[in-house]
N, CA and C atoms as an extended XYZ file, in Angstrom:
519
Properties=species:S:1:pos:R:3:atomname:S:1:resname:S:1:resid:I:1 pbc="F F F"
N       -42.084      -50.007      -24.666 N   UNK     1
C       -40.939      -50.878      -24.667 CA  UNK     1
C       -39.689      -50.008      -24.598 C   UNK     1
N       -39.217      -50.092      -23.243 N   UNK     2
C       -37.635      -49.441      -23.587 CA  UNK     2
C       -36.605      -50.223      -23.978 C   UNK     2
N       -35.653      -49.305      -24.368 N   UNK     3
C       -34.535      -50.086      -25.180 CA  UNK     3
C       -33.312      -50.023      -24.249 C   UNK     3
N       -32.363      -50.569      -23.586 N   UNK     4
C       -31.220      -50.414      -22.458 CA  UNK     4
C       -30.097      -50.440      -23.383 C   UNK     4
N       -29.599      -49.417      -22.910 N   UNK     5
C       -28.262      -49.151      -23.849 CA  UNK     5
C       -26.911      -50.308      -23.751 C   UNK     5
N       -26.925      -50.508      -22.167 N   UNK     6
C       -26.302      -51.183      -21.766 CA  UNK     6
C       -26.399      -52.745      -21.434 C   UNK     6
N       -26.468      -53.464      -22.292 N   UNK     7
C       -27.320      -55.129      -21.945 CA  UNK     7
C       -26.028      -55.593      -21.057 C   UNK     7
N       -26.880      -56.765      -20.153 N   UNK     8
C       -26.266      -57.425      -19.360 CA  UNK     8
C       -24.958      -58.153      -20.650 C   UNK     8
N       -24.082      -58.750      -20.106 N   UNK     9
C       -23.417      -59.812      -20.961 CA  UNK     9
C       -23.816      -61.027      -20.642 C   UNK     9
N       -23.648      -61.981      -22.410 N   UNK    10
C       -24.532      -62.960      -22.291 CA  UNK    10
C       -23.772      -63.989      -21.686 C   UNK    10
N       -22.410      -64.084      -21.474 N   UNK    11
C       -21.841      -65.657      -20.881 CA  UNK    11
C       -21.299      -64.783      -19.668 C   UNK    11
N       -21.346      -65.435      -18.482 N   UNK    12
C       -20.108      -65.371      -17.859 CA  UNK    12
C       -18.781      -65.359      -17.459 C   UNK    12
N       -18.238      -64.372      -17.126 N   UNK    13
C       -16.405      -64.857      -17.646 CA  UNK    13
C       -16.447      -66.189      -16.461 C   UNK    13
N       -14.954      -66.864      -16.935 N   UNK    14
C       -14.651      -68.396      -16.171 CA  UNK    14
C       -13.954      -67.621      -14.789 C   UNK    14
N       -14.291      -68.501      -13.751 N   UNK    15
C       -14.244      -68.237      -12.342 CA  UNK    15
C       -11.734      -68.097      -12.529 C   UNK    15
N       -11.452      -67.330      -11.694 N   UNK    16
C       -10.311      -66.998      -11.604 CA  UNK    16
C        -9.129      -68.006      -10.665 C   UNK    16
N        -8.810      -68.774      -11.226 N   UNK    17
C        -8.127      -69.627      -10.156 CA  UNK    17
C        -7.577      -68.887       -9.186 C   UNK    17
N        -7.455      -69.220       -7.346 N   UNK    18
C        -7.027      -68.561       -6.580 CA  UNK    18
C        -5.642      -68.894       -6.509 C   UNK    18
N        -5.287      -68.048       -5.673 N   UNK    19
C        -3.709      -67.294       -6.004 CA  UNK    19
C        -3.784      -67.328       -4.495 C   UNK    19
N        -2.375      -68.213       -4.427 N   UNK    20
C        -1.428      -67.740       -2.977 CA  UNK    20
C        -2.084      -66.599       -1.906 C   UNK    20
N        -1.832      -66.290       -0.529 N   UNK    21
C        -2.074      -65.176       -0.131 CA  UNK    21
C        -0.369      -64.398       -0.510 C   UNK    21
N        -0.219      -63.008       -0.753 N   UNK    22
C         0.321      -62.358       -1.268 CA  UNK    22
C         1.232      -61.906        0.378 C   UNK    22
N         2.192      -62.172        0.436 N   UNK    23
C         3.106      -62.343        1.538 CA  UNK    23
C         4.305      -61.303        1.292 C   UNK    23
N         4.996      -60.480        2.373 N   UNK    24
C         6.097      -59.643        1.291 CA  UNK    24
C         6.518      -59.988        2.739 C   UNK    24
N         8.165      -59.265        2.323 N   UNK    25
C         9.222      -60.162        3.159 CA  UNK    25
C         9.351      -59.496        4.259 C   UNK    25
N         9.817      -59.436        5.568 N   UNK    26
C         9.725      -58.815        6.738 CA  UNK    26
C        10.206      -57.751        6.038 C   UNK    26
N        10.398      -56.343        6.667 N   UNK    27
C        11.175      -55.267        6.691 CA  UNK    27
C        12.721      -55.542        7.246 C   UNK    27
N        13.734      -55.338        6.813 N   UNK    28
C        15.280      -55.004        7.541 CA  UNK    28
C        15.021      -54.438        8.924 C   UNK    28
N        15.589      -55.013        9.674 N   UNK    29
C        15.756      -53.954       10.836 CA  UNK    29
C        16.191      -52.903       10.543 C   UNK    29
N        15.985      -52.390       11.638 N   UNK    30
C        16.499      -50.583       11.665 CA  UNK    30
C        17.591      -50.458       11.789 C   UNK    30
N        18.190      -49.540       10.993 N   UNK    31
C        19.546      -49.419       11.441 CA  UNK    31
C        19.952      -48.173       12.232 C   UNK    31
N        20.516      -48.123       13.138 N   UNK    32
C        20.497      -46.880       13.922 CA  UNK    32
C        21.483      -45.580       13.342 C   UNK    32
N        20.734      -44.518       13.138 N   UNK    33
C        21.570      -43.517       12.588 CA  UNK    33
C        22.089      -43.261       13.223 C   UNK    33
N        23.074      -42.364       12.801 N   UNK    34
C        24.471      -41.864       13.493 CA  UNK    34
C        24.090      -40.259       14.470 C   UNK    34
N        24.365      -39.908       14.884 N   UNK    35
C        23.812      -38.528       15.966 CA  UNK    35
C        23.982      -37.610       15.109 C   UNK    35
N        22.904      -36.880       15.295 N   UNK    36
C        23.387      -35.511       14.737 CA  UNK    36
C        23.292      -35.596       13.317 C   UNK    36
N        22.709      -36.374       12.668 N   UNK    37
C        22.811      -36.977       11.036 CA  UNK    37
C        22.507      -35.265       10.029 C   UNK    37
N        21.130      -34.662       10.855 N   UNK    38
C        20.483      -33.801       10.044 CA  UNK    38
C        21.726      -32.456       10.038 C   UNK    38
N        22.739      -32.301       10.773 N   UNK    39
C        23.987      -31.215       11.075 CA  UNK    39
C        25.111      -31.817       10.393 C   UNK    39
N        25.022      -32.726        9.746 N   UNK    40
C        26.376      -33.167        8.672 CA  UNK    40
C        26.360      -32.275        7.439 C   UNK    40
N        27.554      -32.110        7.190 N   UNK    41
C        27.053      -31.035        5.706 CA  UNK    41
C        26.667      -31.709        4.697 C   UNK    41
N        26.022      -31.112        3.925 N   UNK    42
C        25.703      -31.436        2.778 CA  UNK    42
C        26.674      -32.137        1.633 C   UNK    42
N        26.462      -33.320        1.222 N   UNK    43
C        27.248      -33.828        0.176 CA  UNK    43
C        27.009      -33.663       -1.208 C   UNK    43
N        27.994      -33.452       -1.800 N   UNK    44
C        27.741      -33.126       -3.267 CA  UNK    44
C        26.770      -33.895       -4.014 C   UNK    44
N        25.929      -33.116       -4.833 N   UNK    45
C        25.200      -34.660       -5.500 CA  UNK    45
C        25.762      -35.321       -6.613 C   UNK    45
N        25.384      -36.624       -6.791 N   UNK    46
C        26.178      -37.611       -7.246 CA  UNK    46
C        25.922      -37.340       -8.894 C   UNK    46
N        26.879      -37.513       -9.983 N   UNK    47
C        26.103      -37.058      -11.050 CA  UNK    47
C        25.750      -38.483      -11.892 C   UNK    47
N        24.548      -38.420      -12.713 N   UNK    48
C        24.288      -40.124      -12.900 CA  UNK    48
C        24.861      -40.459      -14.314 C   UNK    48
N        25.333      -39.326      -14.992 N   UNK    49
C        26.096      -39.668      -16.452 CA  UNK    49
C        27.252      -38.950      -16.123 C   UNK    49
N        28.656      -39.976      -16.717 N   UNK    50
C        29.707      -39.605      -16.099 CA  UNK    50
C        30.267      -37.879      -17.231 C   UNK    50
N        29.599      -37.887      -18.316 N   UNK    51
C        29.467      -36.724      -18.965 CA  UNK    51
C        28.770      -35.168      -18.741 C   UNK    51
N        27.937      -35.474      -17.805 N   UNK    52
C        27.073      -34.186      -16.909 CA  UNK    52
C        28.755      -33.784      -16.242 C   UNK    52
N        28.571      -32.194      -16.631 N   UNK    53
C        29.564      -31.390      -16.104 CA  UNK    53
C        29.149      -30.892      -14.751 C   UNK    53
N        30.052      -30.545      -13.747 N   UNK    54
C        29.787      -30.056      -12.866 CA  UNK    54
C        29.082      -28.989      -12.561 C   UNK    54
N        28.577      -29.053      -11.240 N   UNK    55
C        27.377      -27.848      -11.202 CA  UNK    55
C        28.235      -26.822      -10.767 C   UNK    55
N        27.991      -25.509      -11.476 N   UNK    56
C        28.780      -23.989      -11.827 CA  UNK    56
C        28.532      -23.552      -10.310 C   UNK    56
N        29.424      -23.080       -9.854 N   UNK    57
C        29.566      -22.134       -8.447 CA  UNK    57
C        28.987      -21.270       -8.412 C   UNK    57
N        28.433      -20.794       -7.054 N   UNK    58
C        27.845      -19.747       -7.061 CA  UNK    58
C        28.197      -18.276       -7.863 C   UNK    58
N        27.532      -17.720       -7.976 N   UNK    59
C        28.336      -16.312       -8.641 CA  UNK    59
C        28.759      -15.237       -7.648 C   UNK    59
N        29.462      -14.687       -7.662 N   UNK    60
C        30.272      -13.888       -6.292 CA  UNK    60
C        29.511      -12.796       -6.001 C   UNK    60
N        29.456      -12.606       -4.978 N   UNK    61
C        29.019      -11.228       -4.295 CA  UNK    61
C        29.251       -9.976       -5.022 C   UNK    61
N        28.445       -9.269       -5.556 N   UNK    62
C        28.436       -8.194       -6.144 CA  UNK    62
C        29.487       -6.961       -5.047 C   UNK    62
N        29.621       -6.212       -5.727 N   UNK    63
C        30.889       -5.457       -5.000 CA  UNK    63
C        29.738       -4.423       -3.938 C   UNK    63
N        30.426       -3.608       -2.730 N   UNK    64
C        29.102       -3.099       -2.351 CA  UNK    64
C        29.572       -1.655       -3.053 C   UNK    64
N        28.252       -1.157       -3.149 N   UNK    65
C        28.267        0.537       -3.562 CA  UNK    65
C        28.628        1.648       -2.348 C   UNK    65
N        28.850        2.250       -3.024 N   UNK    66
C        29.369        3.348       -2.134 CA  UNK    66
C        27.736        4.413       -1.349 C   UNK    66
N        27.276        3.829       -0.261 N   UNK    67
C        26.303        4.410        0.239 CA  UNK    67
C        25.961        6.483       -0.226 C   UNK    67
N        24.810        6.728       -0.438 N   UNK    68
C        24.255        8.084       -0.731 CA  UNK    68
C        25.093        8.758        0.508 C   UNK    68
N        25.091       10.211       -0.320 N   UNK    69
C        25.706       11.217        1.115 CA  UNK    69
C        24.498       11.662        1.528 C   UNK    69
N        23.056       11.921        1.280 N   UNK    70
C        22.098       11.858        1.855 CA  UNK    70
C        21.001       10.626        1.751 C   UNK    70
N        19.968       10.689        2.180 N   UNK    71
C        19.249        9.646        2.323 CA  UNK    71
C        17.835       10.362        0.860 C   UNK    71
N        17.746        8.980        0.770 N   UNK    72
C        16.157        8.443       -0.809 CA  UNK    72
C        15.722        9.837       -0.422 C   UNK    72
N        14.689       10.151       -1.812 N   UNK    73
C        13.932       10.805       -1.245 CA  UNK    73
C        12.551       10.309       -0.864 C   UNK    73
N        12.575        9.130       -1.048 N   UNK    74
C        11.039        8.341       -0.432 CA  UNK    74
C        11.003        8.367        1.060 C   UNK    74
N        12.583        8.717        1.655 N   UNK    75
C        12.796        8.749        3.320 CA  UNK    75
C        13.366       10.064        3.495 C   UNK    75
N        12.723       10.636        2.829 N   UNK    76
C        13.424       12.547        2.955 CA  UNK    76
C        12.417       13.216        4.262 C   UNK    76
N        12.573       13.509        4.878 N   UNK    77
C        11.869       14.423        6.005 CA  UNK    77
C        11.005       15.821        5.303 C   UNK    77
N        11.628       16.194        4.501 N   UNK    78
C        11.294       16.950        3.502 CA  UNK    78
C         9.488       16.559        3.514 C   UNK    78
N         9.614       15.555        2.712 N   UNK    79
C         8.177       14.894        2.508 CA  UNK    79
C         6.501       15.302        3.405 C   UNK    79
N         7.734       14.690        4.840 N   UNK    80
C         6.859       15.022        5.980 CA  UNK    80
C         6.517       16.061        6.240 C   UNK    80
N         7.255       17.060        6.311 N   UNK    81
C         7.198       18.447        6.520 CA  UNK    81
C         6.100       19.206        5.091 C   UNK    81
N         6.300       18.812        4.137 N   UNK    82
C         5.533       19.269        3.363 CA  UNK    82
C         3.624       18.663        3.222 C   UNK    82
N         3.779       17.412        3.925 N   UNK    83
C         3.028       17.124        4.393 CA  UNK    83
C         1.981       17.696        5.315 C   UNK    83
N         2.644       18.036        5.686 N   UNK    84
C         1.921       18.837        7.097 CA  UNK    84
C         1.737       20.422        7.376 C   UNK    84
N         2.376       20.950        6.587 N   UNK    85
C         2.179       22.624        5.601 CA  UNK    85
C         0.615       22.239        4.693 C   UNK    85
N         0.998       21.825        3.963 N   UNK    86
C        -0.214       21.657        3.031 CA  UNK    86
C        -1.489       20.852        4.420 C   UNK    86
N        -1.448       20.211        5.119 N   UNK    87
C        -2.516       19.611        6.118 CA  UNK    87
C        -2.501       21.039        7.056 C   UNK    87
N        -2.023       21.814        7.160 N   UNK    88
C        -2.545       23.234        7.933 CA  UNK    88
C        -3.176       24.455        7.250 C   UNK    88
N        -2.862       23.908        5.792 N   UNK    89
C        -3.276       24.622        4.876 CA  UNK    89
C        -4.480       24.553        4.661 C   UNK    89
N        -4.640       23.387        4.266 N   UNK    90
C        -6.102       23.222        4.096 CA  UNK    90
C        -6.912       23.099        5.182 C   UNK    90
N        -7.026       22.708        6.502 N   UNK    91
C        -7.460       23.011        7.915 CA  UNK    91
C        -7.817       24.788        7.961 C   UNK    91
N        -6.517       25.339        7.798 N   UNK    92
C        -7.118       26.564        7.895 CA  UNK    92
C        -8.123       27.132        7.029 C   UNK    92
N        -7.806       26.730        6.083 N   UNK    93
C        -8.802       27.773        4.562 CA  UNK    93
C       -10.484       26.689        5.187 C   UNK    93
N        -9.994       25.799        5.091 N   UNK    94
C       -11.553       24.560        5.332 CA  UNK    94
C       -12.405       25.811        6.672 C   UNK    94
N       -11.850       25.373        7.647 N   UNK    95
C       -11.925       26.295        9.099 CA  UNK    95
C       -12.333       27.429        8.947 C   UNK    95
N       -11.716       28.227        7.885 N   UNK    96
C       -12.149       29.720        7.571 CA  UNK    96
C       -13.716       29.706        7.555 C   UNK    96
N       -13.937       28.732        6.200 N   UNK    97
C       -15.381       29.492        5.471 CA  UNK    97
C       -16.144       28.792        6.183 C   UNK    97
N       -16.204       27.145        6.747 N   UNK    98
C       -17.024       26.471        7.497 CA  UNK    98
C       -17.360       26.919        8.487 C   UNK    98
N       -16.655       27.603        9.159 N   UNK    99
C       -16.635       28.157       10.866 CA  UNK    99
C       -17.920       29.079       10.395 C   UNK    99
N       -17.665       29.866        9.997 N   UNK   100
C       -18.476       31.077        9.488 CA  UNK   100
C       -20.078       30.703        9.087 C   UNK   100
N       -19.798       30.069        8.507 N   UNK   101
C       -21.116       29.075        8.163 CA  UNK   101
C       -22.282       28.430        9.236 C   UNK   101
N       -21.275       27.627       10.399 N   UNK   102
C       -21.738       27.132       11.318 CA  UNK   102
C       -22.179       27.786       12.037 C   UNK   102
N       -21.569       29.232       12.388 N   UNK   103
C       -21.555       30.485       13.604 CA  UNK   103
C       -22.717       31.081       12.619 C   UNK   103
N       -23.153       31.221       11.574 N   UNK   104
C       -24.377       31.760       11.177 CA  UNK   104
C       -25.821       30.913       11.572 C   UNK   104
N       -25.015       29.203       10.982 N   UNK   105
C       -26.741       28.623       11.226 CA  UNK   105
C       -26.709       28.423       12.821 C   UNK   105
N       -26.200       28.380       13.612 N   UNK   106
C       -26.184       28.838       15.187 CA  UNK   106
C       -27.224       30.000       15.648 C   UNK   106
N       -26.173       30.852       15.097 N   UNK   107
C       -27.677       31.650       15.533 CA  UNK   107
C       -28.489       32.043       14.646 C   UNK   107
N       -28.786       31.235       13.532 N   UNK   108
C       -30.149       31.555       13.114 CA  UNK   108
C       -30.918       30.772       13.814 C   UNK   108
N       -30.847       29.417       14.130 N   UNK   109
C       -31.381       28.390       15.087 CA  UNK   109
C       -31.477       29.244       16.053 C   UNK   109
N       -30.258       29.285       17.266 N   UNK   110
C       -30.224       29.666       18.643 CA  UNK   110
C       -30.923       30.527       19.108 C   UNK   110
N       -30.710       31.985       18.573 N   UNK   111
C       -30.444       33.466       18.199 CA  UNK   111
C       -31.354       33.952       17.605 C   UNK   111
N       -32.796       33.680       17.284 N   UNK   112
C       -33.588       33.997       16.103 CA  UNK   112
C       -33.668       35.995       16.505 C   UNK   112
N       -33.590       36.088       17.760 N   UNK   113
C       -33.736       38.123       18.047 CA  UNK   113
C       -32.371       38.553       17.508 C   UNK   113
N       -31.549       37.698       17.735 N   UNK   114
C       -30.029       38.382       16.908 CA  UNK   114
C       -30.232       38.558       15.505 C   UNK   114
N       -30.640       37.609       14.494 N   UNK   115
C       -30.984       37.615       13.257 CA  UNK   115
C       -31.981       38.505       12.974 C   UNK   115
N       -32.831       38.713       13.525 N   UNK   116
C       -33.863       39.535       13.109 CA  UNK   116
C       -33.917       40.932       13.649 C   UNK   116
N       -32.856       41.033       14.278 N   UNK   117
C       -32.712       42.847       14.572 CA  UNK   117
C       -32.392       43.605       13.571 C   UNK   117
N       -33.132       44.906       13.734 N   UNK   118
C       -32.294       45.895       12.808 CA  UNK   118
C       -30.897       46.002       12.763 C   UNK   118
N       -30.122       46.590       11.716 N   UNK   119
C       -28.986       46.557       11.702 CA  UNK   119
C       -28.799       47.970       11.189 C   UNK   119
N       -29.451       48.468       10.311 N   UNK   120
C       -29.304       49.631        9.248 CA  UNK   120
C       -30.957       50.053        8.992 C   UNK   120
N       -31.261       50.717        8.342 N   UNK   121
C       -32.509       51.138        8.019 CA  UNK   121
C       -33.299       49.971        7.233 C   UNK   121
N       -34.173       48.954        7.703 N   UNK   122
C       -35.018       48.226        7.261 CA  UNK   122
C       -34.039       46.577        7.157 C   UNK   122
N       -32.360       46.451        7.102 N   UNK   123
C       -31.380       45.654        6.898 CA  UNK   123
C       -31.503       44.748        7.853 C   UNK   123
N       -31.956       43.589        8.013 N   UNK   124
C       -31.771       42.743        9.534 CA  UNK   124
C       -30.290       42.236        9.495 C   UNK   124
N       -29.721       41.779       10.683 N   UNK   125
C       -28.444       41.409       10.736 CA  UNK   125
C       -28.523       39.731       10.150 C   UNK   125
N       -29.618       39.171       10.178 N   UNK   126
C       -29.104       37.760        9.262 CA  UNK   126
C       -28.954       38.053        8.001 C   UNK   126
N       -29.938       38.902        7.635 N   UNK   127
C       -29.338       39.146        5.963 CA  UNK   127
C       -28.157       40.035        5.712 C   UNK   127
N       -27.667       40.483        6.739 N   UNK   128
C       -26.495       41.150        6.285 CA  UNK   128
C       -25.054       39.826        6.301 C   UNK   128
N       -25.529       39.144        7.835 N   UNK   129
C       -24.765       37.603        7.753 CA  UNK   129
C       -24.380       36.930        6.815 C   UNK   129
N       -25.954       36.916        5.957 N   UNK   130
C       -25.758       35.613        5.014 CA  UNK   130
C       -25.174       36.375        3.735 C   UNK   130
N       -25.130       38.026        3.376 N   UNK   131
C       -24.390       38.798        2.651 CA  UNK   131
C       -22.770       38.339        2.858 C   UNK   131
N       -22.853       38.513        4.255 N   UNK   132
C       -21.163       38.139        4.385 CA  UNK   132
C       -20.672       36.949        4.073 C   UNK   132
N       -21.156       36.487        4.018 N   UNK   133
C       -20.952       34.792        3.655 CA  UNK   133
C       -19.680       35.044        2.186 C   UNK   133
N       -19.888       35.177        1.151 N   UNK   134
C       -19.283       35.657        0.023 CA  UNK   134
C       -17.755       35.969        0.611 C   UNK   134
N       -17.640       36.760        0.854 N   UNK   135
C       -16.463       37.937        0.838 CA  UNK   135
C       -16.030       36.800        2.019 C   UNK   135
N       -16.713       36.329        2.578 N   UNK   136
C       -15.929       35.098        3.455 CA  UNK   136
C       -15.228       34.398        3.151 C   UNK   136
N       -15.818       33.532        2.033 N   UNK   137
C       -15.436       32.258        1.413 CA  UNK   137
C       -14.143       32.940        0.265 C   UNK   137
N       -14.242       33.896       -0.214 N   UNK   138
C       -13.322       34.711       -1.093 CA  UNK   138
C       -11.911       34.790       -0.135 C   UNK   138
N       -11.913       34.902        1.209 N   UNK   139
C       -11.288       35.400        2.318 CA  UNK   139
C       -10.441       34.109        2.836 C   UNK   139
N       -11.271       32.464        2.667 N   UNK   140
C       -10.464       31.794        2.626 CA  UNK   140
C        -9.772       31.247        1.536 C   UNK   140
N       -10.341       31.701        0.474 N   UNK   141
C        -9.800       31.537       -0.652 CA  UNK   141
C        -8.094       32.113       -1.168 C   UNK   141
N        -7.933       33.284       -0.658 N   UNK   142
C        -6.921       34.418       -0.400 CA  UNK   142
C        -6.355       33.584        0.662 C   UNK   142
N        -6.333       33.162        1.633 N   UNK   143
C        -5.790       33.127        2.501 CA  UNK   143
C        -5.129       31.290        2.286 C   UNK   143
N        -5.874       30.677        1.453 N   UNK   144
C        -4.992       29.300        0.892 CA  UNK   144
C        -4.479       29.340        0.286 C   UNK   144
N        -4.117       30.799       -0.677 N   UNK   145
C        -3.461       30.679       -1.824 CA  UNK   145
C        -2.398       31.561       -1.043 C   UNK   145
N        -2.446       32.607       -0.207 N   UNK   146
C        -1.363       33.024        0.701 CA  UNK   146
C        -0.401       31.566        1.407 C   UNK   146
N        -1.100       31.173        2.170 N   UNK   147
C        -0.200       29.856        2.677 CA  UNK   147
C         0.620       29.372        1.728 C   UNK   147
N        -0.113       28.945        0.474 N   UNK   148
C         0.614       27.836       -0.158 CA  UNK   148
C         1.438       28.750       -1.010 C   UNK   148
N         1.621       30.015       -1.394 N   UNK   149
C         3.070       30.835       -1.963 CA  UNK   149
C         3.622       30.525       -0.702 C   UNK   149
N         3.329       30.920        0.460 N   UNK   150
C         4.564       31.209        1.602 CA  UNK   150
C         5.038       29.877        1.963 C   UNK   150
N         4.504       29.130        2.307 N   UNK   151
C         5.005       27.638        3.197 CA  UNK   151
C         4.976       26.829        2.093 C   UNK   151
N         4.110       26.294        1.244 N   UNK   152
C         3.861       24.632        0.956 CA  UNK   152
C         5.051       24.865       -0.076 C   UNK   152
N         4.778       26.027       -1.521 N   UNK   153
C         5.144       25.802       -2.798 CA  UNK   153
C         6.615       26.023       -2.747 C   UNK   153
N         7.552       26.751       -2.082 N   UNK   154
C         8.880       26.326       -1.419 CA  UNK   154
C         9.497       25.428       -1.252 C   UNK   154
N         8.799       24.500       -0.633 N   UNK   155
C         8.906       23.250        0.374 CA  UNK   155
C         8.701       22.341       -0.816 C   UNK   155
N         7.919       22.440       -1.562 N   UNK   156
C         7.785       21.527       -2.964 CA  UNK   156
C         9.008       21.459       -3.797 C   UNK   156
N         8.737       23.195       -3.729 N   UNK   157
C        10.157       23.523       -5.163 CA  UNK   157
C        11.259       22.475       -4.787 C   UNK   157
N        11.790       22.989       -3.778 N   UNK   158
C        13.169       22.552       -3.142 CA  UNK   158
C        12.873       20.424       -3.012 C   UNK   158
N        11.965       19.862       -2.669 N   UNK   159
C        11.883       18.562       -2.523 CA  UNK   159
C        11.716       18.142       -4.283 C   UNK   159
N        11.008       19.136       -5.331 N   UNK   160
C        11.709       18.798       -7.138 CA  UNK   160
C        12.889       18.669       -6.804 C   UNK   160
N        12.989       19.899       -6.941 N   UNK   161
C        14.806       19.734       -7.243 CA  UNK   161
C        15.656       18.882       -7.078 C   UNK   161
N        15.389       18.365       -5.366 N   UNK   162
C        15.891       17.122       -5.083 CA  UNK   162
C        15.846       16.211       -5.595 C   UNK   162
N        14.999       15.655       -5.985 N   UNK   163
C        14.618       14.645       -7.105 CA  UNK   163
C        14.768       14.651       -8.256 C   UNK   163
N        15.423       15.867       -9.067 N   UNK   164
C        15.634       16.052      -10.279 CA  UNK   164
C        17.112       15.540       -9.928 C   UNK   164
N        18.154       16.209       -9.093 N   UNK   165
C        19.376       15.932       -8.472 CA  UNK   165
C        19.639       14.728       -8.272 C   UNK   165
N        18.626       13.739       -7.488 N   UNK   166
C        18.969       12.738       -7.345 CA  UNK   166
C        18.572       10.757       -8.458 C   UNK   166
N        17.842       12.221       -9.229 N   UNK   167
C        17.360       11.422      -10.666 CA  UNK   167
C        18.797       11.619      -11.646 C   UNK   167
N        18.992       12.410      -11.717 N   UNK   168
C        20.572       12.730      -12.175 CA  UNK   168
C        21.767       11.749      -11.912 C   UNK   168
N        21.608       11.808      -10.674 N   UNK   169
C        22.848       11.137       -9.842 CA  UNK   169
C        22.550        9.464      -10.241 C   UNK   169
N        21.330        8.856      -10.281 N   UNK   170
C        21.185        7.735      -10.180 CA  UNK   170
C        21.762        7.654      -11.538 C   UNK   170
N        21.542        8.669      -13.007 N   UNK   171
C        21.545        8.176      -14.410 CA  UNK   171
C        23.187        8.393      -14.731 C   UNK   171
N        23.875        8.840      -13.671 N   UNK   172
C        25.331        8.708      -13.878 CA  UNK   172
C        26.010        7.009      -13.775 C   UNK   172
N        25.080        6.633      -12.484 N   UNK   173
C        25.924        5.957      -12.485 CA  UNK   173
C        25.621        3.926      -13.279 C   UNK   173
């Protein structure tokens, strides 16, 4: 036996006397706007309590500043240039030890009579190769830290400074 939560209801409600059909009144004709309506200026809006104060004017144009005698340093050329010191920098030092690397497994692949010749008494030239390898990688090592005293760390110093200068300048004013 189930139990329905929801029982029918026991009377019927009384039938709804009918009602008019529901009629609404023509629309107004149209009235024809005037040309150009949407290019009229704007009219003040109307205020609906005669106690609402008027709406406050815009606030005036800030005065202009007196433009930088050089340009940001987020648009410093500087940037770029240091950019691209340090991207030759590392190209070269990368280039150094990889090249070396590649030009060995070359001809150990290619070359196997090059690698396996004497070189010295009992010394084959791949193992003297893969000896060199070291003093290679040391070689680009020297030679990235040469670049970056001569070109990059200059080019840095001087683009601080700037920015210390122009961190300055901003806290003056």
């Amino acid at each position: 036996m189930s139990h329905d939560p929801y029982p029918p209801p026991r009377r019927t409600p009384p039938p709804y006397a009918a009602s008019p059909p529901y009629r609404t009144p023509p629309p107004p004709p149209h009235a024809a706007s005037p040309p150009h309506a949407s290019l009229s200026p704007p009219q003040p809006p109307h205020l609906t309590y005669p106690w609402q104060p008027a709406p406050a004017p815009p606030p005036p144009a800030p005065a202009p500043r007196r433009p930088p005698q050089h340009a940001p340093l987020g648009h410093h050329s500087d940037l770029r240039v240091l950019r691209t010191a340090y991207r030759w920098q590392r190209r070269v030092a990368t280039l150094t030890a990889l090249g070396y690397f590649v030009v060995f497994l070359v001809l150990s692949a290619c070359a196997p009579s090059v690698m396996t010749a004497r070189v010295a008494d009992g010394l084959p030239a791949g193992l003297l190769l893969a000896l060199a390898q070291l003093p290679v990688t040391l070689l680009a090592i020297a030679v990235y830290e040469l670049t970056a005293h001569r070109h990059v760390d200059p080019l840095a110093r001087r683009i601080r400074h700037q920015a210390e200068v122009d961190a300055r300048r901003e806290a003056r004013r």
